[in-house]
NUSE-118207 format. One line per 10 residues: number of its first residue (from 1); their letters; for each residue x, y, z of N, C-alpha, C. Coordinates in nm, 3 decimals, always signed. Example, Ala and Ser with C-alpha at 12.3 -4.5 7.8 and 13.67 -1.06 7.14 Angstrom:
<atoms>
1 = AS = +1.319/-0.569/+0.780/+1.230/-0.450/+0.780/+1.320/-0.330/+0.780 | +1.285/-0.225/+0.708/+1.367/-0.106/+0.714/+1.290/+0.003/+0.787
</atoms>
This chain:
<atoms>
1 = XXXXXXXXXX = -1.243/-0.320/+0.198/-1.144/-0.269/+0.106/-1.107/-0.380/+0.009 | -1.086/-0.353/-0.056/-1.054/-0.389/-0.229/-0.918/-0.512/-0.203 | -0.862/-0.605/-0.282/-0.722/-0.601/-0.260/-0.600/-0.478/-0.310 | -0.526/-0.487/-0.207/-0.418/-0.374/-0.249/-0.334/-0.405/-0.359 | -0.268/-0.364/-0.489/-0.164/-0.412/-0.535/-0.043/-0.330/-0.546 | +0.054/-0.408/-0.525/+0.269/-0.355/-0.555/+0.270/-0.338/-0.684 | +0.356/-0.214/-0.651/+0.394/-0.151/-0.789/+0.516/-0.203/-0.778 | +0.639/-0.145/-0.843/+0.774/-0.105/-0.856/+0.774/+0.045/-0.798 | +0.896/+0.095/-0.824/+0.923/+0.246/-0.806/+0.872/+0.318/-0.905 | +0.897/+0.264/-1.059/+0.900/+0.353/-1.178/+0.787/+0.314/-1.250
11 = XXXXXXXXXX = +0.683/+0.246/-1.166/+0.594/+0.198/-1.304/+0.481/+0.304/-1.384 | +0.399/+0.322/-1.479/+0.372/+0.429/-1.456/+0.217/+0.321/-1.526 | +0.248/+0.249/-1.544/+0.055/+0.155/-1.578/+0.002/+0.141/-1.441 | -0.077/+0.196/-1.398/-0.157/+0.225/-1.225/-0.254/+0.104/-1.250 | -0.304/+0.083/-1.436/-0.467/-0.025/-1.433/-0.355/-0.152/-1.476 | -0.263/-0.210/-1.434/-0.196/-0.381/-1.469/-0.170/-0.383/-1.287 | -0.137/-0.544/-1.300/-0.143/-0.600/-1.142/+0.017/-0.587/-1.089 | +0.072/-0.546/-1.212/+0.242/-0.469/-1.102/+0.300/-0.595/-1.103 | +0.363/-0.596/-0.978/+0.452/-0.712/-0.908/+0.293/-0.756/-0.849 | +0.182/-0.769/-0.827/+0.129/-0.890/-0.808/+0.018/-0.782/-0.688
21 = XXXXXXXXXX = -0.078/-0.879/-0.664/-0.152/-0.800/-0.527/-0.079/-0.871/-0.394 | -0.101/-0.798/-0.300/-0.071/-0.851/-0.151/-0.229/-0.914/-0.105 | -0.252/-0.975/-0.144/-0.336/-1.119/-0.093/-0.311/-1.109/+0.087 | -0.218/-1.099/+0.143/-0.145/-1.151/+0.262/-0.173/-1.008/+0.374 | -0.216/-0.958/+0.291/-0.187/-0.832/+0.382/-0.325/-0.805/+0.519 | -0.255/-0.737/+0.637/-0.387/-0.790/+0.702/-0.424/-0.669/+0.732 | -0.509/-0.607/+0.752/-0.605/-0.538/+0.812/-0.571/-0.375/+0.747 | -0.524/-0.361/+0.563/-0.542/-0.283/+0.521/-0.638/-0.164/+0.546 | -0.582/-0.023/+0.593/-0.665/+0.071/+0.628/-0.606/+0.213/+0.539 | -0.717/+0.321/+0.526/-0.683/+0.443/+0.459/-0.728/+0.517/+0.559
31 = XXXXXXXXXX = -0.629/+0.642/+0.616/-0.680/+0.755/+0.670/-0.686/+0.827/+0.608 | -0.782/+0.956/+0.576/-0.822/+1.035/+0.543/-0.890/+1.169/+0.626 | -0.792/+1.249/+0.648/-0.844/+1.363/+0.730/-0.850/+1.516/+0.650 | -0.940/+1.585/+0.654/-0.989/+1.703/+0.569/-0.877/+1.789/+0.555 | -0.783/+1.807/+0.438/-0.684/+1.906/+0.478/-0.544/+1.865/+0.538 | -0.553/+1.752/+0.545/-0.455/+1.664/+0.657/-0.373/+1.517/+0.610 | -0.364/+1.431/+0.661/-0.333/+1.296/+0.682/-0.394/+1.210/+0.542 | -0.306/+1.127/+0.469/-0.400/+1.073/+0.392/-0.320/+0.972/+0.375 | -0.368/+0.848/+0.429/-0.210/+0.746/+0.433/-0.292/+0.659/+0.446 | -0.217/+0.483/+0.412/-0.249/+0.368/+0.390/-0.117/+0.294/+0.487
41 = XXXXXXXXXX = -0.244/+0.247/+0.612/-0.134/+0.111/+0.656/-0.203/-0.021/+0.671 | -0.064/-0.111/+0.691/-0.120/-0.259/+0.660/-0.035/-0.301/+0.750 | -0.091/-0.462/+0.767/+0.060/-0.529/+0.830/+0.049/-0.651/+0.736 | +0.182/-0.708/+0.686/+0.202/-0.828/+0.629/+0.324/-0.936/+0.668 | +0.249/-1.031/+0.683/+0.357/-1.149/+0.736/+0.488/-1.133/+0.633 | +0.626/-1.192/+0.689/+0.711/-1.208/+0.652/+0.734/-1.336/+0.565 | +0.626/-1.447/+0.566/+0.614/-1.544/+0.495/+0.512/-1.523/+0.387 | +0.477/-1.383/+0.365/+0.361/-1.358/+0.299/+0.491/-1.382/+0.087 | +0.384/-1.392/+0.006/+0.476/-1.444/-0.112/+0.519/-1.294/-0.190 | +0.508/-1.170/-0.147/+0.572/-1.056/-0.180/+0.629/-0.962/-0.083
51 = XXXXXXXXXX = +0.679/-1.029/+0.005/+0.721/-0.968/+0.123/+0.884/-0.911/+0.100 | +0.928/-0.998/+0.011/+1.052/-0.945/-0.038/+1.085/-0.866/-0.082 | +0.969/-0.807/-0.188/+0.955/-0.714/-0.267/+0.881/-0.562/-0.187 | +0.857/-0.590/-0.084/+0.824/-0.436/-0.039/+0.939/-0.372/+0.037 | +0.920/-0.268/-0.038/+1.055/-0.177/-0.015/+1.019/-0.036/+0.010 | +1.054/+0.064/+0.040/+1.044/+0.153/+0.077/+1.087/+0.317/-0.077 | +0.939/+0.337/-0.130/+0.980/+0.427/-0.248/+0.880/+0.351/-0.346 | +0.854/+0.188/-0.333/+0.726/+0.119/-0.449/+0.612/+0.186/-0.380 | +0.534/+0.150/-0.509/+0.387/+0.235/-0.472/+0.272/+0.097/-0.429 | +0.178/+0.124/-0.413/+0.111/+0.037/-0.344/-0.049/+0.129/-0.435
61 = XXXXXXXXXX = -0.167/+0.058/-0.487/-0.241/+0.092/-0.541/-0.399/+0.015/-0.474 | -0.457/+0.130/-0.441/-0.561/+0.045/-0.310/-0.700/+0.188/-0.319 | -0.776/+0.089/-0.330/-0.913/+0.193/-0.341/-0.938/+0.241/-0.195 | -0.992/+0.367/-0.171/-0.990/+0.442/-0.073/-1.120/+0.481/-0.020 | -1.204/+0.410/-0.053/-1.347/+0.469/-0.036/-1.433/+0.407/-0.158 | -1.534/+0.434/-0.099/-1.622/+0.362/-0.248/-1.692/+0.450/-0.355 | -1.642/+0.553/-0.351/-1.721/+0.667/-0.491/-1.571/+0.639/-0.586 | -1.614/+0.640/-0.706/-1.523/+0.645/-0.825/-1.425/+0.692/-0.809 | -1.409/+0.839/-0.765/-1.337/+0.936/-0.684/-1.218/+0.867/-0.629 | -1.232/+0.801/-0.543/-1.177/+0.722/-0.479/-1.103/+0.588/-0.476
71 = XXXXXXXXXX = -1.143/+0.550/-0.572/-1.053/+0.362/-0.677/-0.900/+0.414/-0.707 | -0.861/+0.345/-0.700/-0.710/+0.320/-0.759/-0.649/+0.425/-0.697 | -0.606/+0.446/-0.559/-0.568/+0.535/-0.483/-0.398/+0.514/-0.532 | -0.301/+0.608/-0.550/-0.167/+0.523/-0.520/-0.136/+0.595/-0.393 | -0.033/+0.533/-0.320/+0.033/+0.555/-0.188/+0.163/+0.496/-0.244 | +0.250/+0.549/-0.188/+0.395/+0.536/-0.165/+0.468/+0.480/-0.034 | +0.525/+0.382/-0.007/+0.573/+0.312/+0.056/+0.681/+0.357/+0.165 | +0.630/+0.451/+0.276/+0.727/+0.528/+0.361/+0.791/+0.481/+0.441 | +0.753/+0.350/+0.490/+0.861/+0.332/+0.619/+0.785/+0.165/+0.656 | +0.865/+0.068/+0.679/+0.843/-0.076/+0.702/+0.935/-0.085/+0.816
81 = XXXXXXXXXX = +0.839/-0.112/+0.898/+0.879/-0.161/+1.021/+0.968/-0.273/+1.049 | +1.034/-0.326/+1.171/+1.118/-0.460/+1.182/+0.965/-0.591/+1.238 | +1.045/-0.712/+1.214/+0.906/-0.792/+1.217/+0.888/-0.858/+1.366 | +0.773/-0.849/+1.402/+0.758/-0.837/+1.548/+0.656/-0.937/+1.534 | +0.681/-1.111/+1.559/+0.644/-1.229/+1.563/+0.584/-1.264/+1.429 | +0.673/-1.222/+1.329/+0.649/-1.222/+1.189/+0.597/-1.149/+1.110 | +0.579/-1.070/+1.153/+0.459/-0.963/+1.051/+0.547/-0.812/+1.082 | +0.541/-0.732/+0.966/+0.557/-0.639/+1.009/+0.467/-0.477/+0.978 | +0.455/-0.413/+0.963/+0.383/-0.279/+0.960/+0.442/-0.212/+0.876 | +0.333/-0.190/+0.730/+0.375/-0.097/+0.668/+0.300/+0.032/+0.612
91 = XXXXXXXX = +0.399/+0.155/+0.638/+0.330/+0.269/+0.611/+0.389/+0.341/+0.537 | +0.247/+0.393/+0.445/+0.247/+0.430/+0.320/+0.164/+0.582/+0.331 | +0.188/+0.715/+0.218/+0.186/+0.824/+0.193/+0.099/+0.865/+0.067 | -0.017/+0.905/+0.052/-0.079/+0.926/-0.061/+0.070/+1.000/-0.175 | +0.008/+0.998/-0.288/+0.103/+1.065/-0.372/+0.140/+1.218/-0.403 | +0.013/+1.250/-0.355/+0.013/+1.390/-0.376/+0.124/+1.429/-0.245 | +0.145/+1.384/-0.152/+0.263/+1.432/-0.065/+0.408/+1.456/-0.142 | +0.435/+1.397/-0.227/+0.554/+1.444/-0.334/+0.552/+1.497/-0.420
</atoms>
């Protein structure tokens, strides 16, 4: 997978680097189920250099697969976990869910 990059809440340029990429982020994944589930989670350290800035409602912009189709996915930022030996878990909602 691609690097992911932070949006804001309101941004509406999907092709500029936002508030920055998450570099830090570890083990970025997309589910994708037929009809179903279509979500992006990650975990990122708390010392990571945009950790401040993830909030719950910014979008997160992360390719989802490798056909064209699939680049510049956005997801929405649903729920960030508490940090459990520094890192914490964050999960995110394709857009079409809103």
């Amino acid at each position: 997978m691609s690097v992911i990059i932070l949006h804001e809440k309101d941004e509406t340029n999907w092709h500029s680097l936002g508030l920055g990429p998450l570099t830090e982020a570890i083990s970025p994944m997309v589910t994708r189920e037929r009809n179903g589930i279509y979500e992006l989670t990650f975990q990122y350290p708390v010392s990571g250099k945009l950790f401040k800035e993830l909030k719950s409602g910014f979008w997160i912009v992360a390719d989802a697969g490798p056909t064209q189709v699939a680049r510049s996915q956005r997801f929405e930022i649903a729920r960030i976990t508490k940090p459990i030996n520094g890192i914490v878990t964050v999960y995110c909602e394709h857009y079409r869910y809103k």
